[in-house]
C-alpha positions in Angstrom: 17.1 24.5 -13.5 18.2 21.0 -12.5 17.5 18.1 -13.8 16.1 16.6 -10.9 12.9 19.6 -10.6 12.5 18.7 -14.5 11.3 15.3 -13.5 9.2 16.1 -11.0 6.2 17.2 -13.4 6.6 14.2 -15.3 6.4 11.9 -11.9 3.7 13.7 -10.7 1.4 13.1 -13.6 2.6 9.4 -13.7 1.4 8.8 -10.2 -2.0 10.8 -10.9 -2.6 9.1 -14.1 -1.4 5.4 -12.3 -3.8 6.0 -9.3 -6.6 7.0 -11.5 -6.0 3.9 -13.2 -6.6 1.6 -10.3 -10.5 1.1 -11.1 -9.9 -0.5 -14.0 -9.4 -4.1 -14.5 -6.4 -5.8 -14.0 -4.8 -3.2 -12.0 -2.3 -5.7 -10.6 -1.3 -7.5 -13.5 -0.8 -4.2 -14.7 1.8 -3.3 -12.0 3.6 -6.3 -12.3 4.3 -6.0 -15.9 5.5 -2.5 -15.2 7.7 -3.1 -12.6 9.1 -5.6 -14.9 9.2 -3.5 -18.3 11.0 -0.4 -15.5 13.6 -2.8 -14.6 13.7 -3.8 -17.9 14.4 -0.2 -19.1 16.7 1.0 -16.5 18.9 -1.9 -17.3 18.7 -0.8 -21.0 19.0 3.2 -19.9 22.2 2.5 -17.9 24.0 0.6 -20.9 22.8 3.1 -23.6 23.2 6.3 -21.5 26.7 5.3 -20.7 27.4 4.4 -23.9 26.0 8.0 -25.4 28.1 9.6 -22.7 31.6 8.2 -23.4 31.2 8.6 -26.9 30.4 12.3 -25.9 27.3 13.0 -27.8 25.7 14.0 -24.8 27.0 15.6 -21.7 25.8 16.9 -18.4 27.3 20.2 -16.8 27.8 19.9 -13.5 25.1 21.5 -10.9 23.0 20.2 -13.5 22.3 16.8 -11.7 22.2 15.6 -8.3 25.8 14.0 -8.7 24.8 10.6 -8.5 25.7 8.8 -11.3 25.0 4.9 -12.2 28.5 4.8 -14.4 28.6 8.4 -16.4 24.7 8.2 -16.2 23.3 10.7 -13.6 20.3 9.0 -11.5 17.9 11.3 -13.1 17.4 9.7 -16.6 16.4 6.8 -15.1 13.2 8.4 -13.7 11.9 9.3 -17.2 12.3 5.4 -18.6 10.5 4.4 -15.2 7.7 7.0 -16.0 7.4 5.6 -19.3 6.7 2.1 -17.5 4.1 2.8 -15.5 2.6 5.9 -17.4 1.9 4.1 -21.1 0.3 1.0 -19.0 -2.2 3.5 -17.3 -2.9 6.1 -19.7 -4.0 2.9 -22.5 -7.0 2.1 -19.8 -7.9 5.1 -19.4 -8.6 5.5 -23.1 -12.0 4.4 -24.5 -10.3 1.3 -27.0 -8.4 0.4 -23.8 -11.3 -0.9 -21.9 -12.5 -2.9 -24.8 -12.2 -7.2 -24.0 -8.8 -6.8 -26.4 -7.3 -4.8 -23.7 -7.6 -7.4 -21.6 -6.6 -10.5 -23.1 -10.1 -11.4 -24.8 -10.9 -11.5 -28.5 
């Protein structure tokens, strides 16, 4: 199995989970501070992946990955720290405490 059909669970659920989302306040603020926090952490993922991957703690066999690589960084770990950006954001809104006025802003 490739790493690339390993994400596609993961992305799946992140744009079900995002969509579902949309009804709740905020929705666009939301989106922009994801899209910032995703470029945030692929910024982050390339330095650290590369840096884990010269130092050869972790490695990727080839066939493994779609080829592209971002340094010694294939593509695909990027998708999970993009996940992670929009997914957390979603998924706290959805959750009872997450609609509370703290959520949003208020106290």
């Amino acid at each position: 199995m490739t790493y690339a059909l390993i994400i596609i669970p993961f992305a799946l659920f992140t744009l079900v989970v995002t969509l579902l989302s949309a009804t709740q306040p905020g929705m666009k603020q939301r989106m922009l501070a994801s899209t910032i926090s995703a470029a945030v952490l692929v910024i982050l993922t390339a330095i650290f992946d590369n840096v884990i991957i010269s130092a050869g703690l972790v490695a990727y066999p080839e066939g493994t990955s779609s080829g592209i690589r971002i340094g010694l960084a294939p593509i695909e770990d990027f998708s999970y720290a993009i996940c992670a950006a929009y997914l957390v954001p979603a998924v706290y809104v959805l959750l009872p405490q997450g609609r509370t006025g703290v959520a949003r802003g208020q106290r």
